[in-house]
N, C-alpha and C positions, 0 to 999 in steps of 0.2 A: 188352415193355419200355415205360416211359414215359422221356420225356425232359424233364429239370425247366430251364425257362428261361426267357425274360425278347426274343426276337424277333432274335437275333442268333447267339451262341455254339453255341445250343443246333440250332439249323438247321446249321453247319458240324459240331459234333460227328455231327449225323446223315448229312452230305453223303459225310465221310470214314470215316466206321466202322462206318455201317449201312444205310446206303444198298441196298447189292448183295447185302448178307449174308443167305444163304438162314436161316442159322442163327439171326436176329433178328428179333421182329416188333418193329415200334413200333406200337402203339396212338392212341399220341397224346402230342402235346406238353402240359405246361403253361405257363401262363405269368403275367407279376407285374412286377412295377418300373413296366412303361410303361402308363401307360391305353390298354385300348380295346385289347388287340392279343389278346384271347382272342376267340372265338365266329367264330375264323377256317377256314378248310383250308391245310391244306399244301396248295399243288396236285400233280394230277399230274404234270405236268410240270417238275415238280420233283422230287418222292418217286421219280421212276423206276420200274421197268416192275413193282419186285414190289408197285406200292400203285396200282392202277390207279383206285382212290378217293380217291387222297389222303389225309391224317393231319388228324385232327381236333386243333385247337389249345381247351384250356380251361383256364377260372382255375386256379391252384394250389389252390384252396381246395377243390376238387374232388379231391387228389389221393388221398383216400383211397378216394372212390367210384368211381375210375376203375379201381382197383388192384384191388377187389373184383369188379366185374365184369367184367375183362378174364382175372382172376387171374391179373395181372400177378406176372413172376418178378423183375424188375429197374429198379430210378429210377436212370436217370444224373444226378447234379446238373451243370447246365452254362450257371448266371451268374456275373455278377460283381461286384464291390463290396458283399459282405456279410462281417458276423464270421463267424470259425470258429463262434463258440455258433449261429452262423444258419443253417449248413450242416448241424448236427447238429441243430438241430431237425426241418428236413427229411427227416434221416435218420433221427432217431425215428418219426417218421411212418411212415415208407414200413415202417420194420423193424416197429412195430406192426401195420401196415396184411396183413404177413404178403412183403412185397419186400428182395430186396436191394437193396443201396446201393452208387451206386460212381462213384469222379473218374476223370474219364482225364486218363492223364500227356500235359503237352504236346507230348513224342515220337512222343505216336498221331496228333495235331492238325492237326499243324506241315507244310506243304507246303512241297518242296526247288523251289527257284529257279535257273533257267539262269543270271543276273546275282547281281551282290550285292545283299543285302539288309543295309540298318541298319534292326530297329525302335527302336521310343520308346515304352516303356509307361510304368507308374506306379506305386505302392503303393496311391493312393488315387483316385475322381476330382478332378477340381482341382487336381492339384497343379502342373500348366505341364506336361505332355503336349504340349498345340499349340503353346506361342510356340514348345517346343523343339523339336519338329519342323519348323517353319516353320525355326530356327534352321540346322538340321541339312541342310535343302531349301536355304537359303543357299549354304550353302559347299562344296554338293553342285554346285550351279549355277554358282558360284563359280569351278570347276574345271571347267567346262566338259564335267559330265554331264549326259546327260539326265533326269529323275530323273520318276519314277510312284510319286505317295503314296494306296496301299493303304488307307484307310477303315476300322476294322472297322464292320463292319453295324449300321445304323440301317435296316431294313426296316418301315415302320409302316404302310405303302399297299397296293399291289395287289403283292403278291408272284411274282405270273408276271413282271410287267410289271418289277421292281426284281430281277430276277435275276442281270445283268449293268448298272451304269452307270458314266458316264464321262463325268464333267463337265470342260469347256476354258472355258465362257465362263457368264457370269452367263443367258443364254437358257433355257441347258443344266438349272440349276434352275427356270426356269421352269416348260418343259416336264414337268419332274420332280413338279412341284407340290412341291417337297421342304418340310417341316416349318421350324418355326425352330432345334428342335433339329439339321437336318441342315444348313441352313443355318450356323448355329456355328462347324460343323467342316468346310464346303468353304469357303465363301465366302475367308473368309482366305491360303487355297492357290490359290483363283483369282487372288484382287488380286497375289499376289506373280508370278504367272507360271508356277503346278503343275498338273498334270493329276494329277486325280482319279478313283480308280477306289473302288467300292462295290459294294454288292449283297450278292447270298444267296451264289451258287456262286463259292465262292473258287479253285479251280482252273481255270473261266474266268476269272475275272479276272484269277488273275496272268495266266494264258495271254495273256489280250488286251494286260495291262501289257507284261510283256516282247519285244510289238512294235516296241513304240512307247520305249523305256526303256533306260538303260545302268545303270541303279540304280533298284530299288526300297526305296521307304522305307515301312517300314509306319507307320501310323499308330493307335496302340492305341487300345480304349475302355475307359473305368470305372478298373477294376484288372484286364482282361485279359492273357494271356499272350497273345502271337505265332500269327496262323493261319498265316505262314510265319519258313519255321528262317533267322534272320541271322546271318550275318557278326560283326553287332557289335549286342548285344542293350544299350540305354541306357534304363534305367531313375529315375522322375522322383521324389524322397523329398520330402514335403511338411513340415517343421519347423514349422507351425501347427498338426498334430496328431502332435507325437512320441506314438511306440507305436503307432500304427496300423500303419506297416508290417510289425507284427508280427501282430496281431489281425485282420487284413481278410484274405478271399481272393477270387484268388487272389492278392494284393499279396505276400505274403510270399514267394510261388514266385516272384514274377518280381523279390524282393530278393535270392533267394539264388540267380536265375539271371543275373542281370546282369553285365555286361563293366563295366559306367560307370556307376556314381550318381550323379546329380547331384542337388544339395540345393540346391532350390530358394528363394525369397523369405527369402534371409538376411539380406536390407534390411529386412523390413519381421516379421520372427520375432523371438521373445525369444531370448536366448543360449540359456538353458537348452533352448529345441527343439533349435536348434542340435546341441547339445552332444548333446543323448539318439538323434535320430537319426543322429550319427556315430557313437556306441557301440553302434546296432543293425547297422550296415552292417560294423563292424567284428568284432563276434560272430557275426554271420551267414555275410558272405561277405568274408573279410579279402583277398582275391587281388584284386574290383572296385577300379578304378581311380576316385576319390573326385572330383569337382569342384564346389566350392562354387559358387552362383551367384543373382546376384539378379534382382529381377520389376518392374523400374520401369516406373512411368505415365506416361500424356502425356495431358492433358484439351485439347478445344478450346477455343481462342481464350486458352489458358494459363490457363483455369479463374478468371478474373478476374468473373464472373458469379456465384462460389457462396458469398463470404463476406455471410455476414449474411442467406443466402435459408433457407427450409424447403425444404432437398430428398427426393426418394423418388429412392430408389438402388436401383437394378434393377441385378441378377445375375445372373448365369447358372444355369437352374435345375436340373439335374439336381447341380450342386456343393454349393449349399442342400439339397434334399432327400437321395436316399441317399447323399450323398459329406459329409453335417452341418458344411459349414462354414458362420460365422453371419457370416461377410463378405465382402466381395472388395475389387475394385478399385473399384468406385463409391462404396461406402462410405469405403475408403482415403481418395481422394479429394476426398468431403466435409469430413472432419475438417480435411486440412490445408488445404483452401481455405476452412476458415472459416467451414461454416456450423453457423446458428442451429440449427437441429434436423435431426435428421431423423425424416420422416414416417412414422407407421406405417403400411404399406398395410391392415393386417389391419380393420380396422371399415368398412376401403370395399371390400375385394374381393368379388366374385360368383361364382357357377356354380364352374366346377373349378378357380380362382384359391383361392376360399371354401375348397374340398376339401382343396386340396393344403396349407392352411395347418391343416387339421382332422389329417390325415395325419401332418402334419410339425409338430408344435406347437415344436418347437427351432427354427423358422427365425429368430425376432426380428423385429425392424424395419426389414427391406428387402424387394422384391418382388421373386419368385422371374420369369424369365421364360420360363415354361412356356408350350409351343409347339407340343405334337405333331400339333395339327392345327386345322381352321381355329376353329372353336369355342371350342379353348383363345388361340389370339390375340387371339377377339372379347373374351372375356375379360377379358383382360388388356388390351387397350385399355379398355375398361369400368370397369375397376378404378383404372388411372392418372388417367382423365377424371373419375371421382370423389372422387379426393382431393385434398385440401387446398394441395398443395406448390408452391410458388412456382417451385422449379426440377426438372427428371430427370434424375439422371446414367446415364448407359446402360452400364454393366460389360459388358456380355454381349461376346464376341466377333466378332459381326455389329452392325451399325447396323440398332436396330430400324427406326428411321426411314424405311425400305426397303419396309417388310411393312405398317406399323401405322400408320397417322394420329393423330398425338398434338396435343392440344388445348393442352399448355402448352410454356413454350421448353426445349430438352433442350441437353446437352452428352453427348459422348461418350469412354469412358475408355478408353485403349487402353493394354496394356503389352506388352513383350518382352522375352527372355530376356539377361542380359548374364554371360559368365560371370567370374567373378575367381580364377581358378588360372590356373595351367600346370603343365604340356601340355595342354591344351586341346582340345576335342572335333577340330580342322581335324588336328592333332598325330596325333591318334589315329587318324581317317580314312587317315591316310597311311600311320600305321605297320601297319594291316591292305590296305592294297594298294587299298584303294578310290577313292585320289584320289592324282594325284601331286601336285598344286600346288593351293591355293585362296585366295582373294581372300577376307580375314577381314574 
């Protein structure tokens, strides 16, 4: 068997399904989306006692050479944030290559939990995943749970050593050397007061969560499905690309598996998304409980610095690249505070900044901020200090300002989730038994 993935999914589908199975070899991972995460080992110490060499990790590009001289019987596909046409290309491959092909249902996946679980997935990445979680960690806390938000895996480092972590304090990534991409998605659940849990082996992990924990909250990546089975599955529809939640996987699994959709930045979406992702949610899965809601900003010092400047509006990069939106919140932003242009980063960027704009030629005229490792931040510091722009709004979810020495004045744009229905997510919490009371 091969296992087709991208440094995350694809290491849990092997933890749980094939791991002990005398009846399975795995040969080897592949892998794609992230730079720089092929030409690795599984370790042993990982693969467990029937791979006492551990699993060799190679490009996808690879995966027909791998299939011929393994003669290999079997490709699992197991990332995410791709079309259906991109899963079956895959799968043309492999069935040419002379393999079968095959998804595992997230029934096979899904790890049962002593406590409750609510995750928070999405259709697409980008589409408020984290304010909503953070949201949901609120009024979790609110109520006076204790509450462990579950990660899914961003492994880009030494993989023994990222098997199990558990971040409480800003130190905690230090030590971690963690990425900017993992940075992103803890730092935010530190500031608020959340402990964080990550890694490869997800059955330690919850193990170790539900120490420490009266609720676990998962916290989705990409468009993945749940490594564990919740209570109350909350699903995030992005109405800046109606139809996708139909066309991407595994988004569509996790539209027509959801308890809750919520439709996110309808402050700042045309009607008509609006209107087309409610007709998806409603032909889909008409039983989810529907709640509309918007994504407002807040820039520093009230954003009184950006009318009339040329700013570079930095985003968040994995949203830009495979999740193709061509804006976010910094750009938002700029517009309404008024300024004069915005900068194109693309004639100043270098090294894998230059790449990823080669890669992605849909990004437009903001800077993606790609982060996986130290190289790609020198990067992108590189990139900013050579352009033109009078001001930088900082979208990204963490304050680059932190990581990166920036040479000219920046502002930072921060938003969160505000919902406008009722009943309301705290409502819902209640009425599945997970909270009796909470502070909204």
């Amino acid at each position: 068997m091969v296992i087709a993935g991208a440094a995350g999914r694809d290491f849990h589908n092997f933890n749980l399904v094939y791991r002990d199975s005398a009846d399975h070899e795995v040969v080897a991972f592949t892998a794609t989306q992230i730079p720089n995460i092929e030409g690795r080992l599984y370790p042993p110490a990982l693969a467990g006692d029937l791979y006492p060499d551990g699993i060799s990790i190679v490009a996808e590009d690879e995966l027909e050479a791998v299939i011929a001289q393994h003669e290999v019987d079997e490709v699992v596909f197991s990332y995410s944030d791709v079309t259906h046409e991109h899963v079956m290309h895959v799968g043309s491959r492999a069935l040419a290559a002379g393999a079968s092909y095959r998804l595992l249902s997230p029934s096979e996946t899904m790890l049962s939990s002593s406590k409750p679980v609510v995750a928070v997935c999405a259709v697409r990445t980008g589409s408020g995943k984290s304010q909503t979680t953070r949201y949901v960690a609120g009024l979790l806390r609110g109520a006076g749970r204790r509450v462990a938000v579950l990660r899914h895996p961003m492994p880009y480092g030494d993989l023994e050593k990222q098997a199990v972590q558990r971040f409480e304090r800003y130190e905690d990534l230090e030590a971690a050397d963690a990425t900017i991409e993992e940075r992103e998605e803890y730092e935010p659940h530190l500031r608020e007061g959340n402990l964080v849990f990550a890694g490869i082996d997800y059955a330690a992990i919850l193990a170790a969560a539900e120490q420490e924990a009266d609720v676990i909250l998962w916290d989705g990546g990409n468009n993945d499905t749940p490594f564990v089975k919740p209570n109350l599955h909350i699903v995030v529809v992005d109405p800046h690309r109606p139809g996708h939640e139909l066309r991407y996987h595994p988004g569509e699994t996790n539209l027509r598996m959801a308890d809750v959709c919520i439709v996110n930045k309808v402050d700042s979406a045309p009607q008509a998304g609006v209107d087309a992702v409610l007709e998806s949610i409603r032909a889909t899965n008409p039983l989810a409980h529907v709640i509309r809601a918007a994504s407002p900003f807040t820039v520093e010092e009230n954003g009184l610095e950006i009318e009339g400047k040329r700013v570079l509006a930095v985003e968040d990069g994995p949203t830009l690249t495979h999740g193709e939106m061509t804006y976010g919140a910094a750009v938002l932003a700029a517009k309404q505070g008024g300024a004069a242009a915005l900068v194109d980063p693309r004639p100043f960027a270098v090294g894998s900044i230059a790449k990823t704009f080669e890669d992605y030629p849909g990004i437009g005229p903001l800077l993606p901020a790609m982060g996986y490792g130290r190289e790609q931040m020198d990067d992108l510091r590189e990139t900013i200090e050579r352009s033109d722009a009078d001001l930088v709004l900082i979208g990204t979810p963490i304050d680059l300002r932190r990581l990166i020495e920036l040479d000219k004045p920046a502002l930072r744009v921060t938003y969160r989730l505000q919902e406008l229905d009722e009943p309301g997510l705290a409502e819902i919490l209640q009425e599945r038994g997970i909270i009796e009371t909470a502070l909204v």
